[in-house]
C-alpha positions, 0 to 999 in steps of 0.5 A: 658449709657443704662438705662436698663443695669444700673438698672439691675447692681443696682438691681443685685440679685434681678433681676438675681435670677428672671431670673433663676427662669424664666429660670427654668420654661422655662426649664421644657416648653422645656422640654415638648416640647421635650417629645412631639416631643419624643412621636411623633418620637417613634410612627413613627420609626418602620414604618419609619425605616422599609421603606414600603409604605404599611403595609397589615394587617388582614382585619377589624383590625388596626393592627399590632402595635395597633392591633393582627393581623393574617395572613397565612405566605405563603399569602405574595407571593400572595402580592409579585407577584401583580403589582406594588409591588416591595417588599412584606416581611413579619413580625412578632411582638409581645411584650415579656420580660425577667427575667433580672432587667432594668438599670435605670439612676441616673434620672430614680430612681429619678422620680421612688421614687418621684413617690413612694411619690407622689402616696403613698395614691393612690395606694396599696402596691406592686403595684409601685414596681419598674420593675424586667424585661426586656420588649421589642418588638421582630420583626420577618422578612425575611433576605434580605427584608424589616424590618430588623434593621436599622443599627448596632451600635455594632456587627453585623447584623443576619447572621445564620439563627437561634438563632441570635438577634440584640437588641437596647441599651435601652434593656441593652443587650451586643453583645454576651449575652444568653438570653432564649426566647420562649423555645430556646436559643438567642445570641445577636450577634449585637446592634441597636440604637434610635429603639423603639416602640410607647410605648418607649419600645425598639426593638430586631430582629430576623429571621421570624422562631424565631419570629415564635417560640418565638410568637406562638410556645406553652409551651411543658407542654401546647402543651402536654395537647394541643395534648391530648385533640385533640386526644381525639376527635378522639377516637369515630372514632377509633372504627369505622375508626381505620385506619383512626383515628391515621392520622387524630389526628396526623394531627389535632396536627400538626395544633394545634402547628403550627407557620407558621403566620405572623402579618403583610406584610411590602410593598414597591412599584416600583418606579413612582408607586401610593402607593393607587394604589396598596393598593386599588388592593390588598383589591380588590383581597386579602381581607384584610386591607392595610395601607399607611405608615402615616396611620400606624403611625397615629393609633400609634400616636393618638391611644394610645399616643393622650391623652396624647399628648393632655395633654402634649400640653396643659400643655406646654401652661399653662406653657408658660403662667405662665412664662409670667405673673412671668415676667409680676409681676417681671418687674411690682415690679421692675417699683413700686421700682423705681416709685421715680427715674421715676418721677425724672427723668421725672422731668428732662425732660427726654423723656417718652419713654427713660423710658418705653424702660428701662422697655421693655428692661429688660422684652426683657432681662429676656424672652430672657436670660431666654430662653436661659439658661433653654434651656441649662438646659434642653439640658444638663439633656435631655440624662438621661430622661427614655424616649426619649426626644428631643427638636431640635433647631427649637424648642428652637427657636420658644421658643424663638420667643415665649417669646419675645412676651410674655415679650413684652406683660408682659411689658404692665402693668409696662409701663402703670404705668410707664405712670401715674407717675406724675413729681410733685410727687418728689415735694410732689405734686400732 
């Protein structure tokens, strides 16, 4: 009979509750690595779900997720009309929020008055009170080009041409409810899904206009007191220009109201067509900045998340090396236990190495099985996680690679004292 799988039934309890302790910390490992795999994806879906090779945006600005950048509507057909573009839309963008209180999971309240506890001598009152409203990024685009949402999980997609949105589930919406943005009314007449931004707040379409109005559009208590100072810049013409003066402030008004911008223009290019190419050509002769689609998701990506990316990382490598030495000290107090029993039966004239693979093959057992059930663990509470977290089975099985190495590794210094165990010991010699 294997001599690993004897001494693992002799010391059951000790050394299965071993092994969910390793399976707890690797449980947390994994789930690191899926909240980095989940930081990454949401930094990458807007652009990889709009589809655009490139994203032109005001000249000198990174925008227009990581940057306000500001364009002239009409200035998108002069990109739709360049050679090699087959498709220019353009796109409006801009993080608003409602008055509507989050729904957040069992986990989500959880992590909220852990955090209360953890950070009550850090913060002052009223600062962590939990969210009364509804964040989210409203994207703005022209019905039938690019940048429209994905798919449709529920409802419908937009078909009238105002007051319709299309909302992810993360916001909490449901098809057919009002909400109020900008100064006009919204239906939510459809539901995305998996749609969010690199802040993990989540995404609801609409028209290019109503984007237009719920971003740029003012206050009309603002808009009043926006009006009136213009005109009153225009009274000293009056009196020398009286027919001159009333056109002129009703005009300067109108541009101080006006919507008519985009953030950005969403293009793709004719197939068989070089992306830098076209990129190249529209600086050139537009002035202004372009961006490949990897270069957007890369200020997304090591902009605001590279910190914590870097952190997360390293963590996840601080912990892995934890769960090598638990295994390491785990497996050298079970070879101190049994020094007795190893020189008995080195004694005997058992084989050194019948010996030293019973310590590999328990390491091997509780590195593998460990891995095997946190990775379970966490795949059954990753959904309640407030922001996405995804550990694929990749990663679960470079984690697994992983650990077998480090349980090999961890094994040394038993097998080592397994070695320097003297056969005469059992006699009292030596």
């Amino acid at each position: 009979m294997n001599l690993a799988i004897k001494d693992v039934r002799y010391h059951g309890l000790k050394f299965y509750s071993s092994t969910i302790g390793v399976s707890l910390l690797i449980m947390v490992v994994v789930a690191i690595g899926g909240i980095i795999r989940g930081v990454i994806l949401d930094s990458a879906t807007i652009i990889d779900k709009t589809g655009a090779n490139l994203w032109v945006v005001q000249k000198r600005t990174l925008g227009p997720f990581v940057e306000i950048s500001r364009l002239p509507e009409y200035i998108y057909h002069s990109i739709a009309a360049m050679p090699g573009v087959a498709q220019a839309s353009p796109i409006v963008t801009a993080w608003e929020h409602v008055a509507v209180m989050p729904h957040p999971t069992r986990l989500m309240k959880f992590m909220y008055m852990n955090t209360l506890l953890n950070t009550a001598t850090m913060v002052k009152p009223g600062w962590m009170a939990i969210p009364k409203v509804q964040r989210f990024v409203v994207i703005g685009y022209e019905p039938g080009r690019i940048g429209g949402p994905p798919v449709i999980v529920a409802g419908r997609g937009i078909e009238a041409s105002h007051y319709e949105i299309v909302a992810d589930v993360k916001t909490g919406f449901h098809v057919g409810q009002h909400l109020r943005l900008g100064n006009f009314d919204y239906t939510v007449v459809g539901l995305t899904k998996n749609v969010v931004a690199f802040t993990a707040d989540p995404v609801i379409y609409t028209t290019l206009l109503d984007a237009q109005n719920i971003i740029f559009q003012l206050d009309p208590d603002l808009f009043r007191s926006v009006r009136s100072h213009v005109e009153q810049d225009f009274f000293g013409l009056s009196a020398t220009r009286p027919r001159l003066a009333r056109p002129l402030a009703a005009k300067a008004v109108k541009l101080a109201g006006n919507t008519r911008f985009i953030n950005a223009i969403a293009v793709k290019v004719q197939p068989g067509v070089s992306a830098r190419a076209v990129a190249k050509r529209i600086r050139r002769w537009q002035h202004l900045q372009v961006y490949t689609a990897a270069q957007a998701v890369n200020m997304q990506l090591m902009g605001s998340n590279r910190l914590i990316l870097f952190q997360l990382a390293l963590f996840r490598d601080i912990l892995v090396l934890i769960a090598g030495l638990v295994i390491g000290l785990i497996i050298y107090n079970f070879t101190l236990d049994k020094l007795h029993e190893i020189a008995m039966l080195k004694l005997l004239g058992a084989p050194g190495a019948v010996v030293y693979r019973m310590i590999l093959q328990e390491a091997l057992f509780m590195g593998i099985v460990g891995t095997l059930v946190g990775s379970a663990l966490e795949l059954l509470i990753e959904p309640y996680f407030p922001r996405r977290v995804v550990a694929t089975p990749g990663d679960i099985a470079q984690m697994l690679v992983a650990m077998t190495l480090v349980a090999i590794l961890a094994s040394v210094l038993a097998v080592r004292k397994a070695m320097r165990v003297d056969p005469r010991s059992v006699l009292g010699v030596g």
